[in-house]
C-alpha positions as CSV (number, residue, x, y, z in Angstrom):
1,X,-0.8,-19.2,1.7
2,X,-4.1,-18.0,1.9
3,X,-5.1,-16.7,5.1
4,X,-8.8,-16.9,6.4
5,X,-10.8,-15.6,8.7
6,X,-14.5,-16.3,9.5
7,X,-16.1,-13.1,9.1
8,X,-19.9,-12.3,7.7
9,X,-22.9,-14.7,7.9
10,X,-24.5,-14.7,4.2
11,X,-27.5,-13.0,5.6
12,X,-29.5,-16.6,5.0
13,X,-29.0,-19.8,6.7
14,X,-28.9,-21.8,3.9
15,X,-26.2,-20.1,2.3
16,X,-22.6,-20.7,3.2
17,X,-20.8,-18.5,5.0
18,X,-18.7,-15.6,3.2
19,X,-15.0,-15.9,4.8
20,X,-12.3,-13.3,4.5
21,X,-8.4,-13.3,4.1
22,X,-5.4,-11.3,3.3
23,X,-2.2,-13.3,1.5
24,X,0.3,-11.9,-0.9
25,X,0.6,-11.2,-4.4
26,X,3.8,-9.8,-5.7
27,X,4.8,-8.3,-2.2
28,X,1.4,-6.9,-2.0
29,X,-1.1,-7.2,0.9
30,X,-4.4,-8.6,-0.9
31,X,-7.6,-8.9,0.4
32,X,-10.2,-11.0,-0.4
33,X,-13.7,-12.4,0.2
34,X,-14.8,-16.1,-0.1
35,X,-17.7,-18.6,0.0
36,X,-17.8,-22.0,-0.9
37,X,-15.3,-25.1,-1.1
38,X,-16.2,-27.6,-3.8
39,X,-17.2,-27.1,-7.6
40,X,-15.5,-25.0,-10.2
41,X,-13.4,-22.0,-9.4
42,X,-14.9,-18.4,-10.2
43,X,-13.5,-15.5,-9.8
44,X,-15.8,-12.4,-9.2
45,X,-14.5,-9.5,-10.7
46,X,-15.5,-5.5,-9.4
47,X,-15.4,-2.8,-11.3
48,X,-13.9,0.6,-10.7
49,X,-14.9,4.2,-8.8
50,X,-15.5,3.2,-5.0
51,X,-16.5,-0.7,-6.1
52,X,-14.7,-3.4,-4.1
53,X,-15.5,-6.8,-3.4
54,X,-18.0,-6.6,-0.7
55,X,-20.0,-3.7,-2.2
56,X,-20.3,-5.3,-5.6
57,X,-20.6,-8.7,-5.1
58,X,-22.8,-8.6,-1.3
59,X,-25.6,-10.8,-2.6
60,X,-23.8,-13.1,-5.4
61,X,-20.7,-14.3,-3.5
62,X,-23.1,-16.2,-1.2
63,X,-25.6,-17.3,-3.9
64,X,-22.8,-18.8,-6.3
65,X,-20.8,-20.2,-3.2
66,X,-23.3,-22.4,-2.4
67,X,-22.8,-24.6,-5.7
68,X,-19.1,-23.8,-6.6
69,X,-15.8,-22.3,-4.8
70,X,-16.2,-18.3,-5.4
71,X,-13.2,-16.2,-4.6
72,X,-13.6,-12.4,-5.0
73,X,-10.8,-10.0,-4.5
74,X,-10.1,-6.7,-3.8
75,X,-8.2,-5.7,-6.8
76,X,-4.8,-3.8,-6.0
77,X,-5.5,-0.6,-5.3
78,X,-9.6,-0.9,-4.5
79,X,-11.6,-1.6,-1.1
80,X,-8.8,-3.1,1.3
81,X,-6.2,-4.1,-0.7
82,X,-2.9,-2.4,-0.9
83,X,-1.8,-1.1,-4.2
84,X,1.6,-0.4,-6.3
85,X,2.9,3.2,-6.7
86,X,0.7,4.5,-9.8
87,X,3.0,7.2,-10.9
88,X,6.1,4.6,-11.1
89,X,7.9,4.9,-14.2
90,X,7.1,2.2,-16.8
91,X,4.0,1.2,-15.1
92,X,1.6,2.0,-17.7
93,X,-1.9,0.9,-18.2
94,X,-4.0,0.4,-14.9
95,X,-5.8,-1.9,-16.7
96,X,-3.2,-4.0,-18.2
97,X,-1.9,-3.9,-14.0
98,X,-5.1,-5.4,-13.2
99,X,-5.0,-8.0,-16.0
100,X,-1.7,-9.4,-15.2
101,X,-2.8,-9.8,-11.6
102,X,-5.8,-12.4,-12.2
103,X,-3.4,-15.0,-13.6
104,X,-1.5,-14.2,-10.0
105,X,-4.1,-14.6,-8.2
106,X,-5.0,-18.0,-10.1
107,X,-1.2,-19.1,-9.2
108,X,-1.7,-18.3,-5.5
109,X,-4.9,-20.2,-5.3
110,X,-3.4,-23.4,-6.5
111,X,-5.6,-22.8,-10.0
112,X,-4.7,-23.5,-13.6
113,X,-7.9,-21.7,-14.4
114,X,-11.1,-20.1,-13.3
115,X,-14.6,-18.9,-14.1
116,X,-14.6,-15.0,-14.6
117,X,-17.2,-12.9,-13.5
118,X,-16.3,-9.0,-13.9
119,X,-19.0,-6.4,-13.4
120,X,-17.9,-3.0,-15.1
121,X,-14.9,-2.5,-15.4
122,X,-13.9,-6.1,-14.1
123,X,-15.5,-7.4,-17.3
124,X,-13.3,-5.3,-19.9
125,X,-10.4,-6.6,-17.1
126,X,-11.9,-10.4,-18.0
127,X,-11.8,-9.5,-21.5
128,X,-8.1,-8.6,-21.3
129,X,-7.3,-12.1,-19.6
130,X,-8.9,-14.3,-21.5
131,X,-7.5,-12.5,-25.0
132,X,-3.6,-12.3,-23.2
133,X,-4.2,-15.8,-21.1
134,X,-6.7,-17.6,-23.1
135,X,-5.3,-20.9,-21.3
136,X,-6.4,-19.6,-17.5
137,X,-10.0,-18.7,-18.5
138,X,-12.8,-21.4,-18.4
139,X,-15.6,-19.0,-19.3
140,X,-16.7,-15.2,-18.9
141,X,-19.6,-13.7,-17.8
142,X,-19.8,-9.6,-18.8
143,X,-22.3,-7.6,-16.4
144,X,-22.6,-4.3,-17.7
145,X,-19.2,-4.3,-19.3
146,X,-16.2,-2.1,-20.1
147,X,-14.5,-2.1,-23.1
148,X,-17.0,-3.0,-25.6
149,X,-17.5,0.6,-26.6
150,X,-15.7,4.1,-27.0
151,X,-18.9,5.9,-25.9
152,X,-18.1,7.8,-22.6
153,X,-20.6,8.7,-20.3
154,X,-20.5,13.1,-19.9
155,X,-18.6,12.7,-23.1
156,X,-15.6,15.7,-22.9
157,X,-17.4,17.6,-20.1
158,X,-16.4,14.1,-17.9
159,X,-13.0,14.1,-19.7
160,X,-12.4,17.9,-18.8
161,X,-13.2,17.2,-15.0
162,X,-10.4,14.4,-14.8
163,X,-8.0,16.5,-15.6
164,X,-9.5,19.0,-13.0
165,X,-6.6,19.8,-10.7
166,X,-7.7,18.4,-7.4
167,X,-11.2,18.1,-8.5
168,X,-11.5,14.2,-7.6
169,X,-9.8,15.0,-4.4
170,X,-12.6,17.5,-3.5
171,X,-15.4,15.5,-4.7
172,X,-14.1,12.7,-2.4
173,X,-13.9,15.0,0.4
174,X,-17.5,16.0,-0.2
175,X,-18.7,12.4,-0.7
176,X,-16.9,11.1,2.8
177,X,-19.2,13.9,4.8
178,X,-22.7,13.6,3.2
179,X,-24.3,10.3,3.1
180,X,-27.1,12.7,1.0
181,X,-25.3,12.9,-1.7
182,X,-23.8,9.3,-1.9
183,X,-27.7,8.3,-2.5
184,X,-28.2,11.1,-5.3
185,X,-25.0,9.3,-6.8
186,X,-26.6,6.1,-6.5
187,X,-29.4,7.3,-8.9
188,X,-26.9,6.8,-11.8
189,X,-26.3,3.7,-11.0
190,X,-29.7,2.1,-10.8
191,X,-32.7,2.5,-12.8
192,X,-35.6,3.4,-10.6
193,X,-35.2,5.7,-7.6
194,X,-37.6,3.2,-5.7
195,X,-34.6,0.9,-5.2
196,X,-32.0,2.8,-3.8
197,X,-32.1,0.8,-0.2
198,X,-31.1,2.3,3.4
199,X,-28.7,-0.5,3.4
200,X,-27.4,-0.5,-0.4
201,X,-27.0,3.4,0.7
202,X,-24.7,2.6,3.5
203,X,-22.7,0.3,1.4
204,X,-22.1,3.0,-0.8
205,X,-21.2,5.2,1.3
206,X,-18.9,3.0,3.5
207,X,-17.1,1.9,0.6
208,X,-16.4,6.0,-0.4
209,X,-15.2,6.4,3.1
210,X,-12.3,3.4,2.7
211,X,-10.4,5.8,1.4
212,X,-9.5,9.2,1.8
213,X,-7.7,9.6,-1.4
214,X,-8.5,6.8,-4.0
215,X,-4.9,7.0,-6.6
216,X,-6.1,3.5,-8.5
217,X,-9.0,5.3,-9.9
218,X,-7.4,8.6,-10.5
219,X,-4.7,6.4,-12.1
220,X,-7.6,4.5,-14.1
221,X,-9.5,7.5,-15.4
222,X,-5.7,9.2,-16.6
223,X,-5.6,6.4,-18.6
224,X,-8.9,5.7,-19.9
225,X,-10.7,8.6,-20.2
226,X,-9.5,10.9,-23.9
227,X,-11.2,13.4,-25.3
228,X,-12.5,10.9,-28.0
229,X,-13.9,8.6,-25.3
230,X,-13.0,5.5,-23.7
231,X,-9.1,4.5,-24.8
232,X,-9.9,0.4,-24.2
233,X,-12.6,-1.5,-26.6
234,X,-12.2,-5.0,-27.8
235,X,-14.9,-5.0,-29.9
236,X,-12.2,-6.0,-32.9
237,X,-10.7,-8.8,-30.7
238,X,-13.7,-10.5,-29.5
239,X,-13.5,-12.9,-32.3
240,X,-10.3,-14.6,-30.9
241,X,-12.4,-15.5,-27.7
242,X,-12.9,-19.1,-27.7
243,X,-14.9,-19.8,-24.2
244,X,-18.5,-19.3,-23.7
245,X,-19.7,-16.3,-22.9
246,X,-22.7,-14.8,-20.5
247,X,-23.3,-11.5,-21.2
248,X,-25.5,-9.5,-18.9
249,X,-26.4,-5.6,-19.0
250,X,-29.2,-3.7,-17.5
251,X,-31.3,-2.5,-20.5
252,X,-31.7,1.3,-18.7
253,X,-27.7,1.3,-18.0
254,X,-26.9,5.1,-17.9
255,X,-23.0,4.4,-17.7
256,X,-22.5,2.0,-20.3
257,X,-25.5,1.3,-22.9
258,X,-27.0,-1.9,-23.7
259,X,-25.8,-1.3,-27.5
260,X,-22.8,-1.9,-26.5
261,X,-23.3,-5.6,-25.7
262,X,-25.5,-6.2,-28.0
263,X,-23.0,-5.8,-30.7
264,X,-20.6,-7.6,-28.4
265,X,-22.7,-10.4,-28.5
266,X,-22.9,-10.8,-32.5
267,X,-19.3,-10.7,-32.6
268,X,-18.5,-13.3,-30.1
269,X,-18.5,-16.8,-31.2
270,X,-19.8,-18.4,-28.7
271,X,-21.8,-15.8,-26.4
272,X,-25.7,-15.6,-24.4
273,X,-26.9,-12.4,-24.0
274,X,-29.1,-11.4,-21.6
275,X,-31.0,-8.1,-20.7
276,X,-32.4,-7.2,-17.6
277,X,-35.4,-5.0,-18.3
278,X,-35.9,-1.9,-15.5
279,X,-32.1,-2.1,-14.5
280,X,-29.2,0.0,-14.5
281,X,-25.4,-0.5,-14.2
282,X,-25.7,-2.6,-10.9
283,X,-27.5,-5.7,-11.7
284,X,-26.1,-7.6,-8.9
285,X,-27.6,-4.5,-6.0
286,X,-30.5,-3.6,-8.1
287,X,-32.0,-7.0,-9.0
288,X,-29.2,-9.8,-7.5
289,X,-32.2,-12.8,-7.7
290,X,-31.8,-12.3,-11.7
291,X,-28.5,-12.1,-11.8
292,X,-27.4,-14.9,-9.7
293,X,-29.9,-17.1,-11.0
294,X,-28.7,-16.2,-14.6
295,X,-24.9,-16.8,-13.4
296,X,-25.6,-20.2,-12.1
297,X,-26.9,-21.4,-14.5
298,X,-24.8,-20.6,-16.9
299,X,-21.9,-21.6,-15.2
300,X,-24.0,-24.9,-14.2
301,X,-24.1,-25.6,-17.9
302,X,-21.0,-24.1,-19.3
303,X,-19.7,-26.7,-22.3
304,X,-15.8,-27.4,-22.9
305,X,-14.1,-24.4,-24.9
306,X,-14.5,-25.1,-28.6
C-alpha cells in the first residue's frame, strides 16, 4: 500500500495539492511525492548529485497534476528514500539498480504502465526502461538527458577527482556548512547568474544537507565516470524505441550539450525535440512555465505506440 500524507500546498490555489508517502519496494523504505488523481499515469524521474524529487520536480509535479496522476519518487538511495548496500557483491550497475526499480514501482502503484519524465540522469534511467521494459513505457520525455553521449563534463580532471580518496566526502562537508558556495554551484547548473533565486538557493542547499554522506552517488560516479567519458550511451539503441518521444534540453547546458540530443533526436523514430534558448541543465528551476507547458502538451497529445 501506498501510504499518504497531506503535506505541501502547490504554492497556487488552483493547482492541486502535492501529497507525500512512504511504502515499500523490495523491503525498502520509499519516499515519494504526489499530485493528482485522474488521467494517465507519469512518472517524474530526478537525476543524480543532490537531486531528489522535491528539488527537481518543485514546480512540475503541481503543474502536470492538475491534468493527469503524477507520481514522483525518491529514487533508492536519493532525497529521503532508503537505499541498498552499494558495495554488495554482484550488485553492479547503479543504473541498471535504478532501472529495475521503475517497473517496481509501476507494480506497487497498481500500473501496467506509465508516462516517463527523467530529468538528467532520470532520462538515460527512462531510456534503460523503456529499451529493457518496452511493454511498461507509454512515452518518454528526455530533459537534459544522460546517456546520449560519452562527452564528460571536466573530461579526466572530473574522472581523477572521483577517484579522489575522500574527496566527495570533503566536498560534502564543505557544501553542508556554506550556503555561499551551494549558489556558486548553482551557476553550472543554470544559464544566467540572474536566476539563481533565494529560494531555488535554499532548495539546493537543503537538499545537500539530506545527507551527510551521499553512497548512491559515490556508487553512481564509480560506475559511470572512465577515463574515456561517460560508460552509459544509447545512442546505438535508440532505434529499438518505439513510443513517442519529447525531448527537451537547455541550449546553454554546461553538463550535458545540446548536441547530444540533437543527434538523439535524428536517431529516434518517433521523437520532438525541443530547445530552450537561455537555459542550462535545469529547465524545470530555471524556466518551469516552458517546460511544463511543453510536457503537457505533449503528453496531452501523445498517439498510441507505433
Amino acid at each position: 500500500m501506498m501510504h499518504q500524507k497531506p503535506a505541501m500546498t502547490a504554492g497556487d490555489d488552483t493547482l492541486p495539492r502535492v501529497q507525500t508517502g512512504r511504502t515499500d519496494i523490495s523491503g525498502l523504505d520509499i519516499f515519494y511525492r504526489r499530485a493528482g488523481e485522474g488521467g494517465e499515469a507519469v512518472i517524474l524521474i530526478h537525476g543524480a548529485g543532490s537531486a531528489h524529487s522535491g528539488f527537481t520536480w518543485k514546480h512540475t509535479l503541481p503543474a502536470l497534476g492538475a491534468r493527469f496522476r503524477a507520481v514522483a519518487p525518491d529514487l533508492p538511495g536519493y532525497g529521503l528514500s532508503a537505499g541498498p548496500d552499494w558495495e554488495a557483491p554482484g550488485m553492479g550497475s547503479p543504473l541498471a539498480y535504478h532501472i529495475d526499480f521503475i517497473p517496481r514501482l509501476l507494480d506497487r502503484l497498481g500500473l501496467e504502465r506509465a508516462h516517463l519524465v527523467g530529468n538528467s540522469m532520470g532520462g538515460g534511467l527512462s531510456l534503460g526502461v523503456a529499451l529493457a521494459y518496452p511493454e511498461r513505457v507509454r512515452s518518454l520525455s528526455l530533459i537534459d538527458s544522460y546517456g546520449l553521449g560519452t562527452q564528460m563534463p571536466g573530461g579526466i580532471f572530473t574522472y581523477a577527482l572521483s577517484r579522489l580518496p575522500y574527496f566527495n566526502d570533503l566536498l560534502r562537508l564543505v557544501l553542508i556548512r556554506s550556503r555561499f558556495l551551494v549558489k556558486l554551484g548553482l551557476r553550472q547548473l543554470l544559464a544566467h547568474p540572474a536566476r539563481i533565486s533565494e529560494e531555488l538557493v535554499d532548495d539546493a542547499w537543503e537538499s545537500v544537507r539530506m545527507k551527510l554522506d551521499h553512497p548512491a552517488w559515490m556508487a553512481f560516479q564509480r560506475h559511470e565516470f572512465t577515463p574515456r567519458g561517460l560508460r552509459t550511451c544509447y545512442l546505438d539503441r535508440l532505434k529499438e524505441i518505439r513510443c513517442p518521444v519529447l525531448i527537451v534540453h537547455g541550449a546553454d547546458d554546461r553538463l550535458l550539450p545540446a548536441r547530444h540530443s540533437r543527434e538523439a533526436h535524428h536517431l529516434l523514430p518517433h521523437s520532438r525535440l525541443e530547445l530552450i534558448p537561455g537555459c542550462g541543465h535545469l529547465p524545470s528551476r530555471e524556466h518551469p512555465k516552458i517546460l511544463n507547458a511543453l510536457l503537457i502538451e505533449f503528453l496531452e497529445n501523445t498517439v498510441p505506440e507505433v
